[in-house]
Backbone of each chain as ProteinMPNN parsed JSONL, in Angstrom:
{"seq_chain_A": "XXXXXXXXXXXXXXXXXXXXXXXXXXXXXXXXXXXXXXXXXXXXXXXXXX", "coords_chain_A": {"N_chain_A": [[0.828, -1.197, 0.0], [2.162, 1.438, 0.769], [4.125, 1.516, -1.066], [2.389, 2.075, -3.227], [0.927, 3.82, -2.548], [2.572, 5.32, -2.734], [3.805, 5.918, -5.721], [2.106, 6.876, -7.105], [1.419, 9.181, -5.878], [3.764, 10.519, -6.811], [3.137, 11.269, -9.32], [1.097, 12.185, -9.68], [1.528, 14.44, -8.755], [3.778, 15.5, -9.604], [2.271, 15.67, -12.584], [0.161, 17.342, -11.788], [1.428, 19.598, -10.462], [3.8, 22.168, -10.968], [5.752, 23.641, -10.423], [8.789, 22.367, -8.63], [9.282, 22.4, -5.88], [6.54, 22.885, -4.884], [5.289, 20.206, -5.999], [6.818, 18.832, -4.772], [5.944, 19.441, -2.048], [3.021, 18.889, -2.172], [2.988, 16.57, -3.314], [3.976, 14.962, -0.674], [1.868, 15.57, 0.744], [-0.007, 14.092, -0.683], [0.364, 11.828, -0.316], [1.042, 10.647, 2.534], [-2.039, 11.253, 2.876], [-3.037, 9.228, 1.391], [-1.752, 7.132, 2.843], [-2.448, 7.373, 5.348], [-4.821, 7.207, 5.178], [-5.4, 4.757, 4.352], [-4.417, 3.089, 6.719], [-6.947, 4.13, 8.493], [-8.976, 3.374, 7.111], [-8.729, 0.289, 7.182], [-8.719, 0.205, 10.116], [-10.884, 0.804, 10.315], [-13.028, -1.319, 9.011], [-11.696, -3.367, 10.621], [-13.217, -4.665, 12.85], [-15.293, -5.917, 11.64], [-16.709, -9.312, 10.116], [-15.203, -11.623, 8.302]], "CA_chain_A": [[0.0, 0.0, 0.0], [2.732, 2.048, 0.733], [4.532, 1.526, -2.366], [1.384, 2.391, -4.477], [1.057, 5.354, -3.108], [4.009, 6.491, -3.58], [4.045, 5.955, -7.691], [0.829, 7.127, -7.372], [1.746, 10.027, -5.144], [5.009, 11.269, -7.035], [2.95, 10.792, -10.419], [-0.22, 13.09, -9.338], [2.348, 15.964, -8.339], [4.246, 16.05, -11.206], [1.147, 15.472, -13.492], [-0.589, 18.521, -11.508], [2.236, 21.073, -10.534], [5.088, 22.912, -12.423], [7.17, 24.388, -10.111], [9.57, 21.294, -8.105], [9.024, 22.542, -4.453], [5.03, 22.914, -5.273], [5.349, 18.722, -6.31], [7.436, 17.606, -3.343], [4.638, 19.869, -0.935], [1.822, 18.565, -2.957], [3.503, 14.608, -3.521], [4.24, 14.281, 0.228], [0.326, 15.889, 1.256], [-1.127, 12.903, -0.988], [0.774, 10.256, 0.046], [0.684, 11.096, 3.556], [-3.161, 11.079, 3.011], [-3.155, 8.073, 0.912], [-1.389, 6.361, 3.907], [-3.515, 7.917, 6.396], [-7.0, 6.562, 4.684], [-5.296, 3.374, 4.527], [-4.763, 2.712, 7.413], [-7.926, 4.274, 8.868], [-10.085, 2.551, 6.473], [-8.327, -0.321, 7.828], [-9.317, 0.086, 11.462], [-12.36, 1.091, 10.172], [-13.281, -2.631, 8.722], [-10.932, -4.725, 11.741], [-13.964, -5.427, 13.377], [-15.859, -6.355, 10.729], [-16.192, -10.557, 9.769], [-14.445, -11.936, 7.071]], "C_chain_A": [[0.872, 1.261, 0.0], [3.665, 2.467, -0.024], [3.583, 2.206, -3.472], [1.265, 3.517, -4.377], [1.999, 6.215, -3.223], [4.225, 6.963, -5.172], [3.131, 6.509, -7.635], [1.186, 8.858, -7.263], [2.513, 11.349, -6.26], [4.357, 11.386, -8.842], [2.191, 12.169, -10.93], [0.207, 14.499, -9.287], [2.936, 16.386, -9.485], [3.364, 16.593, -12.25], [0.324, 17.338, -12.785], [0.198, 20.303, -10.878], [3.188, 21.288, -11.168], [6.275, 23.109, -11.142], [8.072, 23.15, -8.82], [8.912, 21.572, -6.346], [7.708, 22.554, -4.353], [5.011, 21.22, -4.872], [5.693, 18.179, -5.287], [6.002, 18.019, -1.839], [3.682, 18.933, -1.023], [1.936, 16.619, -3.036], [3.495, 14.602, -1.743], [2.62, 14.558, 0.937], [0.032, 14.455, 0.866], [-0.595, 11.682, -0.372], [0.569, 9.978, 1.674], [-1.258, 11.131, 3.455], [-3.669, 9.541, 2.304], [-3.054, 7.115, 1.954], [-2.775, 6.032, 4.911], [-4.813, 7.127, 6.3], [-6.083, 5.261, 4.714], [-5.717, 2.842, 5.282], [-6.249, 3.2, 8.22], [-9.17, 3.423, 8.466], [-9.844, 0.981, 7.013], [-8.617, -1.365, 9.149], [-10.745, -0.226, 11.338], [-13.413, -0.587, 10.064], [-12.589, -3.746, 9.764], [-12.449, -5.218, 12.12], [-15.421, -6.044, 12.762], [-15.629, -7.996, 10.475], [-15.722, -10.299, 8.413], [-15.838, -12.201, 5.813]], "O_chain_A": [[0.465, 2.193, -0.693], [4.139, 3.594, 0.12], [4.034, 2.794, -4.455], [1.345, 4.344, -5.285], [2.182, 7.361, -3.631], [4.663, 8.015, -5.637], [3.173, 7.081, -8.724], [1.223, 9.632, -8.22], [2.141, 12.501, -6.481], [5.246, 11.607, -9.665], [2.384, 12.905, -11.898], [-0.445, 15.484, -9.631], [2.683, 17.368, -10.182], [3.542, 17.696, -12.767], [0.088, 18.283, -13.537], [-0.203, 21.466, -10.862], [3.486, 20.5, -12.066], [7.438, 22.706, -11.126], [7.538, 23.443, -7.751], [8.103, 20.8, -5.831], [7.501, 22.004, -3.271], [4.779, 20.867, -3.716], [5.126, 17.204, -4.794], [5.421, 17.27, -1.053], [3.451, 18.174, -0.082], [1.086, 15.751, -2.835], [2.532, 13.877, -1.492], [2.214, 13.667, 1.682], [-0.167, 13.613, 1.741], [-1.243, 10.698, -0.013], [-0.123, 9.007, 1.981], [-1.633, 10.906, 4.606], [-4.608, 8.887, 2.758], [-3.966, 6.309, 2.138], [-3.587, 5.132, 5.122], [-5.551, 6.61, 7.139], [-6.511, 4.661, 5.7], [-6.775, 2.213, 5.272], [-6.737, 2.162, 8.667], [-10.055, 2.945, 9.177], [-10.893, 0.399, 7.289], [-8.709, -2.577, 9.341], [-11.499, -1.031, 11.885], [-14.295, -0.891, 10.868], [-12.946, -4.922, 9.693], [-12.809, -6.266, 11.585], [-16.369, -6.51, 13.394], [-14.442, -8.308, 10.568], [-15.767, -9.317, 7.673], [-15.57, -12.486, 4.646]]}, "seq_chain_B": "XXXXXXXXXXXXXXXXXXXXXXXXXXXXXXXXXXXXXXXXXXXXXXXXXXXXXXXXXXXXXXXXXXXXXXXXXXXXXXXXXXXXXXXXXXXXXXXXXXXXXXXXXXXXXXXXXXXXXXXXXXXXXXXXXXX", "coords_chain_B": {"N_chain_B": [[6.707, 26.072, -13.863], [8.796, 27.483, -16.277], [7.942, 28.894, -19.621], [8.202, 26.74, -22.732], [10.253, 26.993, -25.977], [8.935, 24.713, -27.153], [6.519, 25.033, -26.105], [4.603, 25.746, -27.32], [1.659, 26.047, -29.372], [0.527, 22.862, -31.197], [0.003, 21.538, -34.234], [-2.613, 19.888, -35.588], [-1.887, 17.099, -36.597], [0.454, 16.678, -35.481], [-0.319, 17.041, -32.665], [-1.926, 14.335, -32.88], [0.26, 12.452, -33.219], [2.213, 13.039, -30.748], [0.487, 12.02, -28.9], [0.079, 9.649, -29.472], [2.442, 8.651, -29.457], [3.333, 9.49, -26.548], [1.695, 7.696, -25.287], [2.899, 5.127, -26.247], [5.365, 5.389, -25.117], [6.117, 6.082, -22.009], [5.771, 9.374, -20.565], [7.266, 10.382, -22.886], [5.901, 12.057, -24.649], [5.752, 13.952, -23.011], [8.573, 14.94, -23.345], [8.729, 15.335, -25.93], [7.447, 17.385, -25.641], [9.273, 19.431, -24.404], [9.409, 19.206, -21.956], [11.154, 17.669, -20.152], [12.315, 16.854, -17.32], [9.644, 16.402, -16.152], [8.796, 14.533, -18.089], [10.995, 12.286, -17.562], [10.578, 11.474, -14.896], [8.188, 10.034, -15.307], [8.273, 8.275, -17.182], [10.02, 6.276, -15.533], [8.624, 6.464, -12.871], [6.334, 5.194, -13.716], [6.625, 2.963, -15.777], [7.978, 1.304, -13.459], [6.709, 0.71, -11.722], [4.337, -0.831, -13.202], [6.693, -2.631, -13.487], [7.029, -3.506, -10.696], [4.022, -4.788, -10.515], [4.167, -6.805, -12.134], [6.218, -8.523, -11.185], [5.198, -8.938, -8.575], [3.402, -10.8, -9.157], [1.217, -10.142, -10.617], [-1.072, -9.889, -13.375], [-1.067, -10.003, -16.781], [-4.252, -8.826, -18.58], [-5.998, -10.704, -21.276], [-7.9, -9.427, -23.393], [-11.227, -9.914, -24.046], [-14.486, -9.687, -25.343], [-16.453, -11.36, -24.215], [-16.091, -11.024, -21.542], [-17.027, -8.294, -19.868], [-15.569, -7.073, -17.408], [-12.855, -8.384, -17.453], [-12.228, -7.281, -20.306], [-11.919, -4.877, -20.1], [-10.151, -4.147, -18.095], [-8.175, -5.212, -19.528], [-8.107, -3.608, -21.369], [-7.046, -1.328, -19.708], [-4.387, -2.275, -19.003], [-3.199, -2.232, -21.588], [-2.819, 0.075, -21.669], [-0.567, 1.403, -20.559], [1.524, 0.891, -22.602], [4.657, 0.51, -24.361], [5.949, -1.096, -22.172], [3.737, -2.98, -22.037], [4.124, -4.71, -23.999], [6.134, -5.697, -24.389], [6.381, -7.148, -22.187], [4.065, -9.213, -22.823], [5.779, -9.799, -24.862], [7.945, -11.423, -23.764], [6.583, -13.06, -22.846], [5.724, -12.751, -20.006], [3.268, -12.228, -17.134], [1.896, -13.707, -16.779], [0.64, -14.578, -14.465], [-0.08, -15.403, -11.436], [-3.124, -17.181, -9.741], [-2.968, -17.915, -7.244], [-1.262, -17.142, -5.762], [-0.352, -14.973, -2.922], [-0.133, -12.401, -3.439], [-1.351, -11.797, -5.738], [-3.542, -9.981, -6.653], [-2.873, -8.042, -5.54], [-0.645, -7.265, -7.59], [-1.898, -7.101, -10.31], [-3.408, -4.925, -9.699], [-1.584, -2.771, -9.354], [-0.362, -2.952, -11.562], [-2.662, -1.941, -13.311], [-3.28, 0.475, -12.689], [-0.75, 1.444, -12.959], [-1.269, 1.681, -16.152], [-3.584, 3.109, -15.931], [-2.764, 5.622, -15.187], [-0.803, 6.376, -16.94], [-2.922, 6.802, -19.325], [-4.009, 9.314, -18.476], [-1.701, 10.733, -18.517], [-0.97, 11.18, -20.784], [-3.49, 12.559, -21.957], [-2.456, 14.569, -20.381], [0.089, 15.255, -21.814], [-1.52, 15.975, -24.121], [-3.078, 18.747, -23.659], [-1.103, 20.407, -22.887], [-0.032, 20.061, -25.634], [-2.064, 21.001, -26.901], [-1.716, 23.838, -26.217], [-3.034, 24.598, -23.672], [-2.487, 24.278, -21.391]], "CA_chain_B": [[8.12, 25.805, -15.072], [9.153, 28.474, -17.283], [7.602, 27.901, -20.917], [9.266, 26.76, -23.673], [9.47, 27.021, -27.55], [8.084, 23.308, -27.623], [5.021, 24.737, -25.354], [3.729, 26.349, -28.714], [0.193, 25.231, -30.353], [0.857, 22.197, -32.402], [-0.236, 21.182, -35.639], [-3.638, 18.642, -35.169], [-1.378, 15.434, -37.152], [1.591, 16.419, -34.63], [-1.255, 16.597, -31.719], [-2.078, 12.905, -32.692], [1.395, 11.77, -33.247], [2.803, 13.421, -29.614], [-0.242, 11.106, -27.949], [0.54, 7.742, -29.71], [4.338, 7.979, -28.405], [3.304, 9.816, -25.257], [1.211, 6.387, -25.079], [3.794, 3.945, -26.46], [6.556, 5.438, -24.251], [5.237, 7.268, -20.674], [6.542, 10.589, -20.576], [8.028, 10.363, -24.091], [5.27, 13.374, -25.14], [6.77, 15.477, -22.159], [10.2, 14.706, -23.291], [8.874, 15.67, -26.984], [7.334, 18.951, -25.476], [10.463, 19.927, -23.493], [8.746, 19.097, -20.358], [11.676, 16.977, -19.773], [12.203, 16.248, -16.234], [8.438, 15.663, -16.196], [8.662, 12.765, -18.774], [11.702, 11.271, -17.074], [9.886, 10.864, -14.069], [6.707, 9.865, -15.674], [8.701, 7.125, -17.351], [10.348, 5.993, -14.714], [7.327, 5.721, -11.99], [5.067, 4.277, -14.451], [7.087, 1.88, -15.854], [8.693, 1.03, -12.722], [4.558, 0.348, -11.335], [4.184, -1.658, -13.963], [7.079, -3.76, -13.426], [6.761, -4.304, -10.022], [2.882, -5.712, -10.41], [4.028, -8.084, -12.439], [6.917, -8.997, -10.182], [3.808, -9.499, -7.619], [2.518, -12.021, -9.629], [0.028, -9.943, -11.557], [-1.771, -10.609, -14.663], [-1.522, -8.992, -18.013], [-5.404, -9.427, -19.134], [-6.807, -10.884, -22.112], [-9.261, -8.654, -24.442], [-12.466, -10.515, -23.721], [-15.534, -8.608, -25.215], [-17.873, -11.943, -23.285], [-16.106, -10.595, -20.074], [-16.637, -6.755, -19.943], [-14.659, -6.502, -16.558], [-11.586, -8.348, -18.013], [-11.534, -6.309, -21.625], [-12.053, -3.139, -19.361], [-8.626, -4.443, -17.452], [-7.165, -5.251, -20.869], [-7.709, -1.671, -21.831], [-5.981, -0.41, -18.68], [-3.198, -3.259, -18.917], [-2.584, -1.95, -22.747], [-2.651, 1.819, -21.651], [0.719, 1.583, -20.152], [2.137, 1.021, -23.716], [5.504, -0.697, -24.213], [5.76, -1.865, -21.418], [3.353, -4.569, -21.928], [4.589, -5.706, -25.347], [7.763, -6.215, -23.939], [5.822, -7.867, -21.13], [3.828, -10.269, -23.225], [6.143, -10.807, -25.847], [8.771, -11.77, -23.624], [5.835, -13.912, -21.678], [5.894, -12.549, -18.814], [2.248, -11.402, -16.942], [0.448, -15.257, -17.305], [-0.259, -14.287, -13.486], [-0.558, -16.556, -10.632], [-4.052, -16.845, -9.051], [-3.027, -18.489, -5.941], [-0.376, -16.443, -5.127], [-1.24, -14.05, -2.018], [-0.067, -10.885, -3.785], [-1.729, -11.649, -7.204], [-4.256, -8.914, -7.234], [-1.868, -6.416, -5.482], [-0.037, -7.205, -8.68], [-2.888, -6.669, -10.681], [-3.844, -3.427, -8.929], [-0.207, -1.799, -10.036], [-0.307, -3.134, -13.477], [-3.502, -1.912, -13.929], [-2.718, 1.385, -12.298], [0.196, 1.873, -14.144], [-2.092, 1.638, -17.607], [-4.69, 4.417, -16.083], [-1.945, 7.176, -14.663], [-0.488, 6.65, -18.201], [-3.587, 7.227, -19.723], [-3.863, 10.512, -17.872], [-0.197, 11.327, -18.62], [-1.019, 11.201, -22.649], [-4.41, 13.322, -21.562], [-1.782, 15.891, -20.041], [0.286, 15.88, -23.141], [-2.494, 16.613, -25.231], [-3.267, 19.583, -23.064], [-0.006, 20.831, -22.765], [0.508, 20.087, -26.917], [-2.799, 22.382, -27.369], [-1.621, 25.339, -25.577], [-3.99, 24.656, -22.443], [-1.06, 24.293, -20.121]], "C_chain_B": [[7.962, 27.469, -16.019], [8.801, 28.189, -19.058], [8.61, 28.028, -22.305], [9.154, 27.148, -25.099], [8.867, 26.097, -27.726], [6.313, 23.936, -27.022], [3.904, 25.517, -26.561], [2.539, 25.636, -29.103], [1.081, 24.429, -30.932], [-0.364, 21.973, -33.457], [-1.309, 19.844, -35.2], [-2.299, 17.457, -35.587], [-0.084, 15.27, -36.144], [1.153, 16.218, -33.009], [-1.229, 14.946, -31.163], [-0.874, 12.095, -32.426], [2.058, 11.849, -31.761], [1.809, 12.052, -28.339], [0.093, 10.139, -27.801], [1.898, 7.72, -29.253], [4.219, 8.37, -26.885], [2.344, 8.569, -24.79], [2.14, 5.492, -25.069], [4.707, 4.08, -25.266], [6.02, 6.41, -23.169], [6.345, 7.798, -20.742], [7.384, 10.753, -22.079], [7.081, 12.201, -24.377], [5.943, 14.627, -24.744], [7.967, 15.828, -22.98], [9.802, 15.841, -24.841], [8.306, 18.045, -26.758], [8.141, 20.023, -24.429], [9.981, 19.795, -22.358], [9.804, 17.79, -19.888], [11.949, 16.005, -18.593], [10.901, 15.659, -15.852], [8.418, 14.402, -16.773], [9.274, 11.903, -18.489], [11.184, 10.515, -15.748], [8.513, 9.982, -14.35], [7.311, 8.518, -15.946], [9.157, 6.046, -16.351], [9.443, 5.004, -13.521], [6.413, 5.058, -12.542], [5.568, 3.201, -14.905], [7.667, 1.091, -14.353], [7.523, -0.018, -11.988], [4.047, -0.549, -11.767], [5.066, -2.986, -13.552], [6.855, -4.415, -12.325], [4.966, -5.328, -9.567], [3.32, -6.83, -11.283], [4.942, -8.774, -11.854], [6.072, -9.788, -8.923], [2.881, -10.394, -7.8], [1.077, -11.629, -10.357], [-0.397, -10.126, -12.792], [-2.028, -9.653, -16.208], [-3.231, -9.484, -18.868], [-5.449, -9.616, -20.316], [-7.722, -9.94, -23.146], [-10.151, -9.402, -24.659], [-13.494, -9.964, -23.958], [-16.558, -9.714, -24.304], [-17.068, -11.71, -22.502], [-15.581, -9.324, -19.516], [-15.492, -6.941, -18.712], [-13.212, -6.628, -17.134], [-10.874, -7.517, -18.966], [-11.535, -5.527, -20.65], [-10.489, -3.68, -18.416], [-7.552, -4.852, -18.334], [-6.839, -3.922, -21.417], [-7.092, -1.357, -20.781], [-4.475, -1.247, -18.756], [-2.424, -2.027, -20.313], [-2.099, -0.053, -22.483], [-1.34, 2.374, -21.032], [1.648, 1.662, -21.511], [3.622, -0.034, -24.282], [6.082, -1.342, -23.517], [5.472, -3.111, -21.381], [3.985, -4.906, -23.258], [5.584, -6.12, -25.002], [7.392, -7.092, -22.892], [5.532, -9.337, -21.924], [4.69, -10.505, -24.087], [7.59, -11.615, -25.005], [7.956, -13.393, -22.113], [5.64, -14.137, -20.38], [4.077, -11.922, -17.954], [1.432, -12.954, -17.032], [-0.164, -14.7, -16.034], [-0.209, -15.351, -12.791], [-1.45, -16.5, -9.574], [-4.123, -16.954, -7.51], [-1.894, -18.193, -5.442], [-0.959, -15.013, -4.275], [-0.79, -12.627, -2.822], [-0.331, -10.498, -5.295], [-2.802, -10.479, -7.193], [-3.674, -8.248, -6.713], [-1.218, -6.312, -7.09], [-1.117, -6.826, -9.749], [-3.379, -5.48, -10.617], [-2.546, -2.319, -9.622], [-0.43, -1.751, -11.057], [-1.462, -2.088, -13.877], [-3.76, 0.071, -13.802], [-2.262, 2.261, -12.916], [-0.41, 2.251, -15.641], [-3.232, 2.863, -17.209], [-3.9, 6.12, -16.097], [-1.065, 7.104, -15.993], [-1.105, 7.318, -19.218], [-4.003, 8.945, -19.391], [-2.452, 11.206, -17.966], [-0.349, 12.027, -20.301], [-2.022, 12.791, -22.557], [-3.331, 14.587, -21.257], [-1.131, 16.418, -21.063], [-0.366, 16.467, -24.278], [-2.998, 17.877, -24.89], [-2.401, 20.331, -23.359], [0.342, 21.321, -24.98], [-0.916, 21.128, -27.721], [-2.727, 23.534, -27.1], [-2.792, 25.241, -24.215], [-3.327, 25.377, -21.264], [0.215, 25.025, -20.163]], "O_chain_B": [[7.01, 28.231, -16.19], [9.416, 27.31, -19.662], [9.371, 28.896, -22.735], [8.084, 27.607, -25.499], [7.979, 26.278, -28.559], [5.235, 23.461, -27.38], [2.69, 25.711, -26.492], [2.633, 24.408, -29.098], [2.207, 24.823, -31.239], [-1.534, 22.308, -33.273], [-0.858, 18.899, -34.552], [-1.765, 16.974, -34.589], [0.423, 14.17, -35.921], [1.816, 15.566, -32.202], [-0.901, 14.405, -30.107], [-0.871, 11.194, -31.587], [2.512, 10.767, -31.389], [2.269, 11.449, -27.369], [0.397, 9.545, -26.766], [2.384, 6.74, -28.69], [4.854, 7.747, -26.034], [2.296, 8.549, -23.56], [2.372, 4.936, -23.996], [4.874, 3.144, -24.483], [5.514, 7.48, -23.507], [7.471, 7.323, -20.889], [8.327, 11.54, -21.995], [7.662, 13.281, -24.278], [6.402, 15.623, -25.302], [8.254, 16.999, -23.229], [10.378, 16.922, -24.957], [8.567, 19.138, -27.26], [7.738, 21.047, -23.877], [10.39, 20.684, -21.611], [9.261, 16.888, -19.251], [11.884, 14.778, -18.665], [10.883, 14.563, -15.291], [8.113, 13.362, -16.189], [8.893, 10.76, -18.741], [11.306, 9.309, -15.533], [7.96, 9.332, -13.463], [7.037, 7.598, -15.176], [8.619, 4.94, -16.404], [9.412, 3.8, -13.265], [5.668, 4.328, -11.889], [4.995, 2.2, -14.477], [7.657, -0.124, -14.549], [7.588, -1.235, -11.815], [3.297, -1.243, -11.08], [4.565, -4.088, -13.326], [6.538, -5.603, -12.379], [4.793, -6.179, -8.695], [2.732, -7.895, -11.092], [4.634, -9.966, -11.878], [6.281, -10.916, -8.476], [1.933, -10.759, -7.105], [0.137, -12.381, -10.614], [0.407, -10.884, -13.334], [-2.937, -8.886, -16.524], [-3.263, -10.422, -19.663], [-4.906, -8.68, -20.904], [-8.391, -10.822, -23.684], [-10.026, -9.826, -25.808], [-13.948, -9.471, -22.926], [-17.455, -9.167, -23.662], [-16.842, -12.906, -22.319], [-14.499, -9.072, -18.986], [-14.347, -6.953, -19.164], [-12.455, -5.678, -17.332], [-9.72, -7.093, -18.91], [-10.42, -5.76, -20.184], [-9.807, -2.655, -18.421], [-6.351, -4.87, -18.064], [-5.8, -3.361, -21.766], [-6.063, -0.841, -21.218], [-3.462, -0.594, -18.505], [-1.484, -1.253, -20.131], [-1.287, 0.688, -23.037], [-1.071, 3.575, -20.995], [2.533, 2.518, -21.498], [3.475, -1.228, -24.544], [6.807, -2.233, -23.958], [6.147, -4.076, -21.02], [4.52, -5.994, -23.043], [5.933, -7.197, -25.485], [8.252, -7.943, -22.663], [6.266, -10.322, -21.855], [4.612, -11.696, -24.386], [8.251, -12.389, -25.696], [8.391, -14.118, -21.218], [5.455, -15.175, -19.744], [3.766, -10.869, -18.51], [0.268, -13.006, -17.428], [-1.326, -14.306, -16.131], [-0.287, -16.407, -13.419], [-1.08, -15.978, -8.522], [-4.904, -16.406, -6.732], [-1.416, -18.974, -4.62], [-1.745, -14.193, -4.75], [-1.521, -11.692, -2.495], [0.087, -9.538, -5.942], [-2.695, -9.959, -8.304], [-3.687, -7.22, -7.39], [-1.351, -5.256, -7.709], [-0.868, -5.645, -9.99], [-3.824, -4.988, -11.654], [-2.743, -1.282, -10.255], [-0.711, -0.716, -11.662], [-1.181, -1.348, -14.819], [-4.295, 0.764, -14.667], [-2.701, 3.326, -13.349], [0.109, 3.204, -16.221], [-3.723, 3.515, -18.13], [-4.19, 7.192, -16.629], [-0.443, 8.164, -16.066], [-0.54, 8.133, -19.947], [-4.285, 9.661, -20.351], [-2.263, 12.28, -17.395], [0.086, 13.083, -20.759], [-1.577, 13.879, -22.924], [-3.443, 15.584, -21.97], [-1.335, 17.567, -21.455], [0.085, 17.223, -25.139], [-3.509, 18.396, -25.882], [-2.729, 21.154, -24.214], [0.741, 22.377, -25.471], [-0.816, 21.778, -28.762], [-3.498, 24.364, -27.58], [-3.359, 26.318, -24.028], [-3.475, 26.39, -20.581], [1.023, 24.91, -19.241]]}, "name": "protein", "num_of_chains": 2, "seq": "XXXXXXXXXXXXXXXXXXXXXXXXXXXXXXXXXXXXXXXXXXXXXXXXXXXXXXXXXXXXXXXXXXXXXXXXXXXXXXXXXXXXXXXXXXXXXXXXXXXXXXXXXXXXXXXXXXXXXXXXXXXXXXXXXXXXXXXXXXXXXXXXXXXXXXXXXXXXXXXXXXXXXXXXXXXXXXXXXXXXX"}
């Protein structure tokens, strides 16, 4: 998961800003939120059956 | 970025042509519209996305029109570009179902073929004067 969003992450930034320091702001926000919902969504379903 | 002489209007037949390689090769379009460092990265993470789903045991799909979901995962497989030809022709992507990280692998590959598709989409933007 944490791999994906990274390509994902560093893909989205490029793809949506221009200026390098913009991209790394903007790439480490999503991924950092990508993470974030991961795991939350995560928790969210633990106590859920299979 | 600072714009370039490439960021000029193009020509509709040089439009089409900038897509089909900014398809065949990710980030190739950038590269062709001086958006350089953009296309090296583009190449890079997308192919790279690609390889490791199929490293993960994922599955290059089929083109199946009796099984919309699959064609619809064949079109995202193919949207990465040469990648997969180099994939299937070197037979690589059969997939293994009963391997625990076959649909993570799946999930990249397939990934890889949409944020490509959206990469081409940017070049075509970029190659109309949008961007």
């Amino acid at each position: 998961m944490v791999i994906f969003s990274l390509f994902v992450s560093v893909v989205f930034a490029v793809l949506t800003r221009d200026e390098p320091m913009e991209q790394i702001k903007f790439g480490a926000r999503l991924f950092g939120g990508f993470v974030g919902a991961g795991i939350l969504m995560g928790w969210l379903l633990y106590p859920l059956p299979l | 970025m600072r714009a370039t002489p490439a960021d000029r209007t193009q020509t509709t037949s040089t439009i089409y042509l900038i897509c089909a390689l900014a398809w065949f090769l990710p980030g190739a379009g950038h590269v062709w519209l001086g958006r350089r460092q953009k296309g090296i990265v583009f190449l890079i993470a997308i192919t790279l996305m690609f390889a490791f789903g199929l490293w993960l045991q994922g599955r290059l799909f089929p083109f199946e029109i009796s099984q919309p979901l699959v064609a619809l995962m064949a079109v995202a497989d193919i949207g990465v570009g040469l990648p997969y030809f180099v994939a299937r022709t070197a037979g690589i992507g059969a997939g293994e179902v009963v391997a625990i990280t076959y649909e993570y692998g799946n999930t990249f590959i397939i990934a890889a073929g949409l944020l490509n598709m959206l990469v081409v989409l940017d070049a075509f933007d970029i190659a109309k004067g949008r961007k």
